[in-house]
The first five atom37 places (N, CA, C, CB, O) and aatype in JSON, in Angstrom:
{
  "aatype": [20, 20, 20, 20, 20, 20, 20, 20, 20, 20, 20, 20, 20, 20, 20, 20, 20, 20, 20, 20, 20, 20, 20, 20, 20, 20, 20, 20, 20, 20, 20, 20, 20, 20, 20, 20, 20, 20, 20, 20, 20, 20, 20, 20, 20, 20, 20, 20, 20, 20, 20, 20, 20, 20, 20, 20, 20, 20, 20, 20, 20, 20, 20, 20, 20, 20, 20, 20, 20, 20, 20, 20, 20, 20, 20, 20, 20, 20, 20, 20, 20, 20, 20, 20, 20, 20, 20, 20, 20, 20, 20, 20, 20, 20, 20, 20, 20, 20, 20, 20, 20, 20, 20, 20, 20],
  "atom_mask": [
    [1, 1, 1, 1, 1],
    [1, 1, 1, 1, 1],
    [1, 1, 1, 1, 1],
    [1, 1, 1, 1, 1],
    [1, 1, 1, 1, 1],
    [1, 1, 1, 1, 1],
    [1, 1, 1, 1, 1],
    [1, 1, 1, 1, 1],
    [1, 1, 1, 1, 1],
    [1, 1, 1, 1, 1],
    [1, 1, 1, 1, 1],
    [1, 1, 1, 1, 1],
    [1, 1, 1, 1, 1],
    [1, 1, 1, 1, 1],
    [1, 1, 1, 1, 1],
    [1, 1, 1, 1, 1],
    [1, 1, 1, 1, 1],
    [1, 1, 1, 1, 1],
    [1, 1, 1, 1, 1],
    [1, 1, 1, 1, 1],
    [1, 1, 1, 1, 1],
    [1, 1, 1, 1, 1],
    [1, 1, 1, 1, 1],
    [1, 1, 1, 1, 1],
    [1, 1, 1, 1, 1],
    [1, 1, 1, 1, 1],
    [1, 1, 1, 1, 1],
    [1, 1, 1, 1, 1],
    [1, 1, 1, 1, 1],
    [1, 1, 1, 1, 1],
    [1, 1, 1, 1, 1],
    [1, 1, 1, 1, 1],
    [1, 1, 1, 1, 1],
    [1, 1, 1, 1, 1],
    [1, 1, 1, 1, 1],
    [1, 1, 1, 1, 1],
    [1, 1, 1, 1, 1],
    [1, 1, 1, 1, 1],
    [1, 1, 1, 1, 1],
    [1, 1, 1, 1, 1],
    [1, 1, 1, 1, 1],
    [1, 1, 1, 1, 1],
    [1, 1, 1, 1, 1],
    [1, 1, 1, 1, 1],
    [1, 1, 1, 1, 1],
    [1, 1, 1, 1, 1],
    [1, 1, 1, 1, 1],
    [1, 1, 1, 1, 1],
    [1, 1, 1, 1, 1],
    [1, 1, 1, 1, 1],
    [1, 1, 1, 1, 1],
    [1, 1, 1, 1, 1],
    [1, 1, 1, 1, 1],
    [1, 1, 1, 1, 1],
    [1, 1, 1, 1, 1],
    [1, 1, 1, 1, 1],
    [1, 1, 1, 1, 1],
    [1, 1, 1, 1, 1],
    [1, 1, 1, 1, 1],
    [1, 1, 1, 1, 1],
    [1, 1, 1, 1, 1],
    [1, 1, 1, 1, 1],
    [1, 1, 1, 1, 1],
    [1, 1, 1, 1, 1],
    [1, 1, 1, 1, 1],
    [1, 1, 1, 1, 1],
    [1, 1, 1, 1, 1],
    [1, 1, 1, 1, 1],
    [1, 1, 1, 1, 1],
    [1, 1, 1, 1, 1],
    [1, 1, 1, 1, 1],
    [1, 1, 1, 1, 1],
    [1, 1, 1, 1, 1],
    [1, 1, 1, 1, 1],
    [1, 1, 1, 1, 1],
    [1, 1, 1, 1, 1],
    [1, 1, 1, 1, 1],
    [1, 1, 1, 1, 1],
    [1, 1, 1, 1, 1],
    [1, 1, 1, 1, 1],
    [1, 1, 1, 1, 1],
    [1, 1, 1, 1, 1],
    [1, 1, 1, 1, 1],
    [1, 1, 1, 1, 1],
    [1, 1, 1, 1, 1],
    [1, 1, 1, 1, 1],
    [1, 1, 1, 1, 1],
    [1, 1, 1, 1, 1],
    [1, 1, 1, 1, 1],
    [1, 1, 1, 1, 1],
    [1, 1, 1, 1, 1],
    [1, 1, 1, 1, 1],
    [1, 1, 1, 1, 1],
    [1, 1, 1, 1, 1],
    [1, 1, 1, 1, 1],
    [1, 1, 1, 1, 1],
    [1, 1, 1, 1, 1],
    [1, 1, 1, 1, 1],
    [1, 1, 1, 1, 1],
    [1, 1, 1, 1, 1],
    [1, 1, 1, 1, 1],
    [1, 1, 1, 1, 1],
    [1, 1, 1, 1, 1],
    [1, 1, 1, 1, 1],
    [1, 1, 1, 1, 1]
  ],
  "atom_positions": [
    [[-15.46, -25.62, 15.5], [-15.69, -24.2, 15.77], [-17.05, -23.78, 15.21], [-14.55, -23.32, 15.16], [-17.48, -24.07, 14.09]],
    [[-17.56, -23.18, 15.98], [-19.01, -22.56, 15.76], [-18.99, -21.0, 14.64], [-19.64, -22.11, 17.55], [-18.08, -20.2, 14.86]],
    [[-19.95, -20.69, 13.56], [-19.81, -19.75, 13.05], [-19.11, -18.17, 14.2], [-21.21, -19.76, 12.39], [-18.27, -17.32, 13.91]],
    [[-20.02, -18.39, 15.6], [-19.47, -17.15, 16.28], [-18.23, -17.01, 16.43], [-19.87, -16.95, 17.44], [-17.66, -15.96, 16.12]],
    [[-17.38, -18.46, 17.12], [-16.19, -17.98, 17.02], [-15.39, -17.94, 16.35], [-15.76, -18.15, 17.53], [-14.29, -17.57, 16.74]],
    [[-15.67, -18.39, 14.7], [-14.8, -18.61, 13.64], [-15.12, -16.76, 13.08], [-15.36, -20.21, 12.43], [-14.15, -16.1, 12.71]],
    [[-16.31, -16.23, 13.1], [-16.2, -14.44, 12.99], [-14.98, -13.87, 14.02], [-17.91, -13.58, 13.61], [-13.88, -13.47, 13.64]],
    [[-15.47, -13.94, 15.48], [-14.79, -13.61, 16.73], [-13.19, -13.72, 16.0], [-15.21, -14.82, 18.19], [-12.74, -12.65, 15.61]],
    [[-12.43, -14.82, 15.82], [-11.05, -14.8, 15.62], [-10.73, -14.26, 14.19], [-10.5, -16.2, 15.83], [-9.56, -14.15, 13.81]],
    [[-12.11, -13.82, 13.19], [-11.55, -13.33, 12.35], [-11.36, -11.65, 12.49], [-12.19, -13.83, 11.3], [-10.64, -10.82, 11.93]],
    [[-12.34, -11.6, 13.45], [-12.14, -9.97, 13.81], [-10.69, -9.68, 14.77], [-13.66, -9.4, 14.85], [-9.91, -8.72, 14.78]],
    [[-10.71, -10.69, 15.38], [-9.32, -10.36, 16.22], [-8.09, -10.04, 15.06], [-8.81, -11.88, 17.29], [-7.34, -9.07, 15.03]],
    [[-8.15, -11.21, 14.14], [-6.45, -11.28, 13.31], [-6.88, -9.75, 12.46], [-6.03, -13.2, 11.78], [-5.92, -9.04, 12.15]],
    [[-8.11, -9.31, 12.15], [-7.95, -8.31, 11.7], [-7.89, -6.8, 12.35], [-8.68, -8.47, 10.99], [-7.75, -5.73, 11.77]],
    [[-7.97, -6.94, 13.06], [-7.6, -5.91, 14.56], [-6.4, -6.03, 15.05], [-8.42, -6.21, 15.89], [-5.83, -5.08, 15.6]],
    [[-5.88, -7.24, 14.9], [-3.81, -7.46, 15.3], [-3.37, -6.7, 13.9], [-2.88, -9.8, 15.3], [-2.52, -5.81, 13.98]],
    [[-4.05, -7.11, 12.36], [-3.44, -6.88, 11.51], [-3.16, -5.18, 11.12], [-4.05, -7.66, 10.68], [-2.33, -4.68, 10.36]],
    [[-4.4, -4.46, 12.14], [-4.9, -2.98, 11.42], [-3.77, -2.51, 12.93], [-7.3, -2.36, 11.31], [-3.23, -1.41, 12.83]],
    [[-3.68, -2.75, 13.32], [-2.26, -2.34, 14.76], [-1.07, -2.36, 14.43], [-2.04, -3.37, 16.05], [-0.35, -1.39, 14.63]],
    [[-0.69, -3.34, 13.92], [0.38, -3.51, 13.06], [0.65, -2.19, 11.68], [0.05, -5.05, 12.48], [1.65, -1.54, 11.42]],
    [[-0.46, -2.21, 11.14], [-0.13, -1.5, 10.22], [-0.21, 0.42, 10.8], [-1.17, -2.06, 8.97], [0.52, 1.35, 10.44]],
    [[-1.07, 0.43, 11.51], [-0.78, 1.53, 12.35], [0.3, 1.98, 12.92], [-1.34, 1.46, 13.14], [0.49, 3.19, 13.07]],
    [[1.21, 0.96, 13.36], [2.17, 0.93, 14.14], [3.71, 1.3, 12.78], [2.04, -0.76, 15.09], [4.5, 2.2, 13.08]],
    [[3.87, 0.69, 11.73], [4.63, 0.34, 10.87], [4.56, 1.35, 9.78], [4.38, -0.93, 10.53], [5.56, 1.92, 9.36]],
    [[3.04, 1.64, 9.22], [2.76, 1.96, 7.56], [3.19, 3.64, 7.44], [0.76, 1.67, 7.03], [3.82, 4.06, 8.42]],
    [[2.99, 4.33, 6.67], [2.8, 6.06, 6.67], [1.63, 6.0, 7.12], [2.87, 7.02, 5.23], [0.94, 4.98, 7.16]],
    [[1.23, 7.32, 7.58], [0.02, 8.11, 7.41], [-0.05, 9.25, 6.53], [-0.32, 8.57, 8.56], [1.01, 9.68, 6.07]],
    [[-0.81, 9.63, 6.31], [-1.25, 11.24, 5.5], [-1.95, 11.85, 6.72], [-2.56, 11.19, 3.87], [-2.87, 11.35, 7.37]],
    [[-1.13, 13.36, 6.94], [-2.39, 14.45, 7.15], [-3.17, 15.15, 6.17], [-1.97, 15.51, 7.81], [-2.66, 15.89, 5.33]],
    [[-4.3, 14.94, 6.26], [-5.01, 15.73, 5.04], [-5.65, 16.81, 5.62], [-6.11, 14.9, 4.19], [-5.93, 17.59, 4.71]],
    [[-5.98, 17.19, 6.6], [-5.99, 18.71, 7.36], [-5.27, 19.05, 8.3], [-7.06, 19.06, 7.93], [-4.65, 18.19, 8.92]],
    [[-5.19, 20.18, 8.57], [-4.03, 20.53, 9.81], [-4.63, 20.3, 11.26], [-3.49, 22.27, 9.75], [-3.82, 20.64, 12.12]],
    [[-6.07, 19.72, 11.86], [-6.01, 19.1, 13.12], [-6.51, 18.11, 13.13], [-6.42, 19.66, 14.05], [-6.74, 17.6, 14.22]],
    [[-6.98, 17.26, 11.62], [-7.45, 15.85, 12.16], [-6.57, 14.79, 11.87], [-8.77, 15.42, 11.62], [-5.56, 14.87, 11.18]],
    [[-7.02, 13.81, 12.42], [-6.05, 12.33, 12.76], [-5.36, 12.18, 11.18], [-7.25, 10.54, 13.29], [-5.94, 12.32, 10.11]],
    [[-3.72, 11.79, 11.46], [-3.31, 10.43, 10.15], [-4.32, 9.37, 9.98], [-1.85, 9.42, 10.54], [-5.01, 8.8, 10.83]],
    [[-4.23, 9.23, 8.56], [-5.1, 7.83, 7.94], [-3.91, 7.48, 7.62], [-6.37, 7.81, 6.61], [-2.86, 8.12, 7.67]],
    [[-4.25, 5.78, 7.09], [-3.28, 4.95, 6.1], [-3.89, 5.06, 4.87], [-3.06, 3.36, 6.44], [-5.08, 5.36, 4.77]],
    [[-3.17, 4.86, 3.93], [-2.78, 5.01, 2.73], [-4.4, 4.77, 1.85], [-1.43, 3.89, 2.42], [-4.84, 5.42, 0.91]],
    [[-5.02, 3.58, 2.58], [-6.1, 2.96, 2.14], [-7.3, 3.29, 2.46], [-6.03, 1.92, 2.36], [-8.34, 2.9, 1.93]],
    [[-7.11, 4.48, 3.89], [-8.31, 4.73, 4.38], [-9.29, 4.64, 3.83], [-8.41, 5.58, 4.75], [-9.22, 5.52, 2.97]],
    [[-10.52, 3.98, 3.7], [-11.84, 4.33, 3.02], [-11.99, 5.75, 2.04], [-12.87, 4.45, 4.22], [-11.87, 6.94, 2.32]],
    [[-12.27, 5.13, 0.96], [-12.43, 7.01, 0.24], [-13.89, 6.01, -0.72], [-10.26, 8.11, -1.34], [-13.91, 6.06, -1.95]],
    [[-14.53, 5.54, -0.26], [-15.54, 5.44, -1.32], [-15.05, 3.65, -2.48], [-15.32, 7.35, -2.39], [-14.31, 2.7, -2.21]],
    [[-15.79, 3.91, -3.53], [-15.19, 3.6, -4.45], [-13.61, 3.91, -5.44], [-16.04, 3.76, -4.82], [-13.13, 3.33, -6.42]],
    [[-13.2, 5.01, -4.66], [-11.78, 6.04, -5.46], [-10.86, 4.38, -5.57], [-10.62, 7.86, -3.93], [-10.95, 3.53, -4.68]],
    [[-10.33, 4.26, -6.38], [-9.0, 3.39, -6.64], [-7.83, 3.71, -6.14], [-8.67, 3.29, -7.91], [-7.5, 4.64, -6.88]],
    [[-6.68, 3.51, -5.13], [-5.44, 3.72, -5.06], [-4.38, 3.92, -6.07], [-5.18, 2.96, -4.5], [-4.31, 3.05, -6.93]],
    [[-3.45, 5.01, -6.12], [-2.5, 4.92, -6.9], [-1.64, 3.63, -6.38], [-1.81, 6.23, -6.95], [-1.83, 3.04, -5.31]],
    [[-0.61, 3.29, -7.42], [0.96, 2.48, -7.24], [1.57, 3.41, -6.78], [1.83, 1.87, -8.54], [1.33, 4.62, -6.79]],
    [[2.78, 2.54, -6.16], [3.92, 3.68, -5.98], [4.47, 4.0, -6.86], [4.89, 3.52, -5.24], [5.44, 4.69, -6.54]],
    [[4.36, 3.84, -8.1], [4.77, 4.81, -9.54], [4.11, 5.79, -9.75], [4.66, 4.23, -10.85], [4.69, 6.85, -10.01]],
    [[2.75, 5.73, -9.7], [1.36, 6.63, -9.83], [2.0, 7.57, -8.56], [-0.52, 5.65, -9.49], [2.65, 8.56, -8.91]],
    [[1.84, 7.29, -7.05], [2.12, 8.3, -6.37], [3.37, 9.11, -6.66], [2.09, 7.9, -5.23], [3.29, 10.34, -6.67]],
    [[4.37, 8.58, -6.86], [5.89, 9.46, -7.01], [5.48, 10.61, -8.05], [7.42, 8.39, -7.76], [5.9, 11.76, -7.91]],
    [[4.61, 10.22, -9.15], [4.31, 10.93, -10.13], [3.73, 11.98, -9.6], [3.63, 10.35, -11.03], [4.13, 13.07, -10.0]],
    [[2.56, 11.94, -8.49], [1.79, 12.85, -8.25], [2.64, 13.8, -7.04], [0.38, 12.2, -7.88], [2.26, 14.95, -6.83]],
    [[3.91, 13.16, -6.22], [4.4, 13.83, -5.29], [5.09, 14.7, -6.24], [5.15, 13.1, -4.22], [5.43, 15.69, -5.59]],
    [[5.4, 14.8, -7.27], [6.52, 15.15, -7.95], [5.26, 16.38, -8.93], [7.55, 13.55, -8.88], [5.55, 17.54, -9.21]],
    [[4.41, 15.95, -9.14], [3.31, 17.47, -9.71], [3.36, 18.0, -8.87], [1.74, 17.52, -10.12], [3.81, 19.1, -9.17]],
    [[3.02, 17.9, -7.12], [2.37, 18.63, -6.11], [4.32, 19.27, -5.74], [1.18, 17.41, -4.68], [4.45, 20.36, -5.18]],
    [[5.1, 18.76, -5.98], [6.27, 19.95, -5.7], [6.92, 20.76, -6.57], [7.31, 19.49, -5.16], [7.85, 21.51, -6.28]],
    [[6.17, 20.53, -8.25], [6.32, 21.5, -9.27], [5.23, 22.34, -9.35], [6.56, 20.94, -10.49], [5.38, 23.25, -10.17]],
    [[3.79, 22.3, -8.52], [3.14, 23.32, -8.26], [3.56, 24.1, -6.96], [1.88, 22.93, -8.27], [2.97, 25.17, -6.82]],
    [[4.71, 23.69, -5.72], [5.08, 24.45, -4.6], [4.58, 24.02, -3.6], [4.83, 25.64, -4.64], [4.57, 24.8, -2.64]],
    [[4.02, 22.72, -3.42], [3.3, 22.03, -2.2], [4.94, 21.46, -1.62], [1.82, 20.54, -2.72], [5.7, 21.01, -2.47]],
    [[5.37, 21.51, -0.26], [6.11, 20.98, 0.51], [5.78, 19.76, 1.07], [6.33, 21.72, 1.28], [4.9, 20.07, 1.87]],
    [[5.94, 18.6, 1.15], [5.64, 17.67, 1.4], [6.84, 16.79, 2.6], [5.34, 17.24, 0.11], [7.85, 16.17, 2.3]],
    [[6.34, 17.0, 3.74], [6.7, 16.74, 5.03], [6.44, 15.55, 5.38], [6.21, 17.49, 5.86], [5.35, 14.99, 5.26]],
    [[7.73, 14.98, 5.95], [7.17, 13.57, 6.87], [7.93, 13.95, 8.49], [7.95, 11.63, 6.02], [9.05, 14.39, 8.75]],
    [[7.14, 13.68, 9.09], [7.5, 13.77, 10.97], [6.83, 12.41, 11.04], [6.58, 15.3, 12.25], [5.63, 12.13, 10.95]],
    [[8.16, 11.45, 11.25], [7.62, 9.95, 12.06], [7.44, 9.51, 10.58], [5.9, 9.88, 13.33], [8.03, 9.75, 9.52]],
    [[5.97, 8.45, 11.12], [5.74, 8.41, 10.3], [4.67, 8.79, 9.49], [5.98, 7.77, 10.34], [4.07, 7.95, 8.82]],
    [[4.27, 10.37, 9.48], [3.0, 10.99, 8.84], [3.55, 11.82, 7.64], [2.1, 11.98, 9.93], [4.54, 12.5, 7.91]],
    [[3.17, 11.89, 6.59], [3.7, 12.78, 5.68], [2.36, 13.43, 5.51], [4.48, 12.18, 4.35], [1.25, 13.02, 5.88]],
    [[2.7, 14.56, 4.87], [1.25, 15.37, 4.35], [1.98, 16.66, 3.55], [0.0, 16.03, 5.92], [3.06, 17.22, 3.78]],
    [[0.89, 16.91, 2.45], [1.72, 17.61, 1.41], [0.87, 19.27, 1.59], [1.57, 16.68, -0.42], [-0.28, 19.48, 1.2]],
    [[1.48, 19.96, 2.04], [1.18, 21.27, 2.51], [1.74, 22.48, 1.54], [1.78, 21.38, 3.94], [2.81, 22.53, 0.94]],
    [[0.75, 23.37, 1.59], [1.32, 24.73, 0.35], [0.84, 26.15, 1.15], [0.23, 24.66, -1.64], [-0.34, 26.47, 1.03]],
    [[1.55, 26.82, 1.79], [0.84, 28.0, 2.45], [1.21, 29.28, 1.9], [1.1, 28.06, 3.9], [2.22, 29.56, 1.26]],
    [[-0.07, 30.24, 2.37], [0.05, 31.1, 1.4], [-0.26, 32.29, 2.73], [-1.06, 30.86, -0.1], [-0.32, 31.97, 3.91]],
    [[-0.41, 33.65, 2.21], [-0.53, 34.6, 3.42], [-1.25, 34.12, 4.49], [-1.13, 35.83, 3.09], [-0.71, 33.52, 5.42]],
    [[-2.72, 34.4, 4.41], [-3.55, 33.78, 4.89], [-4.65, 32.28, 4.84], [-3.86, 34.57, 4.88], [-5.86, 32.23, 5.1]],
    [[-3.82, 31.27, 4.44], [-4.25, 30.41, 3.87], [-2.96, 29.08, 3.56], [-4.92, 31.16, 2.73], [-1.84, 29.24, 3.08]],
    [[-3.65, 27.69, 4.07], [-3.21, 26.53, 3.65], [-3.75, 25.77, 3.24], [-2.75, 26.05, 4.2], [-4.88, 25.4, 3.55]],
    [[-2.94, 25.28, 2.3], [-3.56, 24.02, 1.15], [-2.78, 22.68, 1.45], [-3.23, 24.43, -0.71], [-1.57, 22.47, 1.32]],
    [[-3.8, 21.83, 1.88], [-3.71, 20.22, 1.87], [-3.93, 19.61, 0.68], [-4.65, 19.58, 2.73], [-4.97, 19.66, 0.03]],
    [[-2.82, 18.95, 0.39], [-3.46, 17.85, -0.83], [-3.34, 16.52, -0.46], [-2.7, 17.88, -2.3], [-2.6, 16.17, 0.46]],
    [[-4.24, 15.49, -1.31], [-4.19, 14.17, -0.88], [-3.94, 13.53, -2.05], [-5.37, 13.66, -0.16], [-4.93, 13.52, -2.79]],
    [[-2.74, 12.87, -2.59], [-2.69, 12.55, -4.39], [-2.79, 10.79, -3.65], [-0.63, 13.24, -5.74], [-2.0, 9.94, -4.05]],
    [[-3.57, 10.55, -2.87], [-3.7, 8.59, -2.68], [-4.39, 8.46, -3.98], [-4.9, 7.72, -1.1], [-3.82, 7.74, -4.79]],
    [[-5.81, 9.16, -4.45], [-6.75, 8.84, -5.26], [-6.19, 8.32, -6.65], [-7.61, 9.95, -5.37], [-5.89, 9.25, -7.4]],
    [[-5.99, 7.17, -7.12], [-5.55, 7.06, -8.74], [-5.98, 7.86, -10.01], [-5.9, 5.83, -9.16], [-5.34, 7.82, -11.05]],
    [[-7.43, 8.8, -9.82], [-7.98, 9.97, -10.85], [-7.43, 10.7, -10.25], [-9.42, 10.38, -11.15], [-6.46, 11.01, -10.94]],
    [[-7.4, 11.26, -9.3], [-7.3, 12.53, -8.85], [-6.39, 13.11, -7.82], [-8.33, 12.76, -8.51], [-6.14, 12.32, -6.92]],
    [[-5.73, 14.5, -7.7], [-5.62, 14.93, -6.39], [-6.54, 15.96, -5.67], [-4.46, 15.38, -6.33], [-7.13, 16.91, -6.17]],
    [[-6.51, 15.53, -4.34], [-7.32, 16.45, -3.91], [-7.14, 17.4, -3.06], [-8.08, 16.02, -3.59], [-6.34, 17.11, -2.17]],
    [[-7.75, 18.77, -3.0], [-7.16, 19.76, -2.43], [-8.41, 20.18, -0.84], [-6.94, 21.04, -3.84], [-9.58, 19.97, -0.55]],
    [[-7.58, 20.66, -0.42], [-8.5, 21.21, 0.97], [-7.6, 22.38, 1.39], [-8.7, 19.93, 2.44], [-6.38, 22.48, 1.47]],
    [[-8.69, 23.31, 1.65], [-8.03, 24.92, 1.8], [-8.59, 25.07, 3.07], [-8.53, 26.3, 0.61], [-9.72, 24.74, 3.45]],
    [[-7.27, 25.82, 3.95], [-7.93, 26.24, 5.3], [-7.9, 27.59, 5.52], [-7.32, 25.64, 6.47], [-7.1, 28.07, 4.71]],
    [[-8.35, 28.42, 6.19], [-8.49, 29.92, 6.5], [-7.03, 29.74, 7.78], [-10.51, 30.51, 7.25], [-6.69, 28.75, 8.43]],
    [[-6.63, 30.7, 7.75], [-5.65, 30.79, 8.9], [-6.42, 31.68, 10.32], [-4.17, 31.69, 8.24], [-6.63, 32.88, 10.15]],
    [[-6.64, 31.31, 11.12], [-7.22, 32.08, 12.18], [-6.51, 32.84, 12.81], [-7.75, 31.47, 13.01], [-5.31, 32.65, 13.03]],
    [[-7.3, 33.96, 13.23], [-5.96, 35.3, 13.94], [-6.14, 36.76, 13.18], [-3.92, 34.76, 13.47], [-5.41, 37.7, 13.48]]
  ]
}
């Protein structure tokens, strides 16, 4: 096998592998109209929590009043207020993060 097609089949198994996990894993909504990510989506350098680390952080974000919804398989942890919703994203192992939307209307 030549370097091209030994890349070529490594891009394939990793394109079967990222389908699969699309197909199977959670997603997060982290705003109210853009796409689910997986768990790992790219965030930079940020570190992933464990699933000990996350339970911990689902469990702050519903003693501050964030509702945390799953439809399928997307969960996303939502807090609304009159005019106004709050997204959080607790994947980050430092941090959670918040995103505020204006309600239109």
């Amino acid at each position: 096998m030549c370097w091209k097609e030994i890349l070529e089949s490594e891009k394939a198994s990793a394109q079967a592998e990222l389908l699969i996990r699309e197909k199977n894993q959670i997603h997060y909504r982290l705003t109210p109209k853009g796409l689910p990510v997986l768990f790992d989506w790219p965030r930079g350098f940020a570190r992933s929590r464990n699933p000990n680390q996350l339970y911990w952080a689902e469990d702050r974000l519903s003693g501050l009043g964030f509702v945390i919804a799953l439809d399928g398989n997307i969960r996303s942890y939502i807090h609304e207020f009159d005019d106004r919703t709050v997204y959080a994203d607790p994947r980050s192992l430092d941090s959670i993060d918040f995103k505020v939307f204006l309600e239109s209307g």
